[in-house]
C-alpha positions as CSV (number, residue, x, y, z in Angstrom):
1,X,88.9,101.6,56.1
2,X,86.1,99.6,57.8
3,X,88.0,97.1,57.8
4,X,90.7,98.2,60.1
5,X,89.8,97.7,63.9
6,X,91.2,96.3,67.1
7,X,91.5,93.0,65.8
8,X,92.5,93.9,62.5
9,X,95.3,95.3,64.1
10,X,96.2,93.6,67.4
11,X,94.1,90.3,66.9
12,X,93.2,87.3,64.9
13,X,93.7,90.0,62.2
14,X,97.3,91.1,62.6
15,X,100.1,89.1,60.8
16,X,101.1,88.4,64.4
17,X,98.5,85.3,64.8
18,X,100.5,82.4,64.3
19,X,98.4,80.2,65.8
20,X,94.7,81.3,64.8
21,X,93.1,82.2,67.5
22,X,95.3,85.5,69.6
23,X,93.4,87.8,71.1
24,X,93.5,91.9,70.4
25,X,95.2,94.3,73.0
26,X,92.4,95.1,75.1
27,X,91.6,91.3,75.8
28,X,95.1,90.6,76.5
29,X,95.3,93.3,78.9
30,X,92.6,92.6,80.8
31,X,93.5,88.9,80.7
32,X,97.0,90.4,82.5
33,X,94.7,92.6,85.3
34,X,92.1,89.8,85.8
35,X,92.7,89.5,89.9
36,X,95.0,92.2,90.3
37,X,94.1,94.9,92.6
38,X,95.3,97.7,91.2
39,X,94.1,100.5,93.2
40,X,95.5,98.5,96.3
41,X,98.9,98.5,94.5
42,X,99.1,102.0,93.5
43,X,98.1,103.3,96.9
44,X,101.3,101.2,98.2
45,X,103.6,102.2,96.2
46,X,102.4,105.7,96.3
47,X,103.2,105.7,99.9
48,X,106.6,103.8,99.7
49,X,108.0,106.0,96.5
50,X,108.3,110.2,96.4
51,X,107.0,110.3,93.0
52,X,109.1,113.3,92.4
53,X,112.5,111.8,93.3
54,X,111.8,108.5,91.9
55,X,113.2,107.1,95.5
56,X,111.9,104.9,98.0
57,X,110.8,107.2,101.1
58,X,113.6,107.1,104.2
């Protein structure tokens, strides 16, 4: 059981890693987020979508 982590799982541990050297899930994800401003994006789209409708706001 000690054995199985994060990169055990999702990394340079997981049958996936084809190529020796792919990161786990966390480092690919914040990899993906690195510059994004997320808080900036979410506030936008909460005021351009009804979040109960799932429509864009007339």
């Amino acid at each position: 059981m000690d054995d199985i982590n994060m990169d055990f799982l999702t990394g340079e541990g997981s049958s996936l890693n084809a190529t020796g050297d792919r990161l786990d899930a966390i480092e690919r994800t914040e990899l993906r987020m690195e510059g994004n401003r997320i808080d900036d994006i979410r506030h936008q789209f909460s005021n351009e979508y009804n979040g109960y409708k799932g429509q864009p706001i007339p």
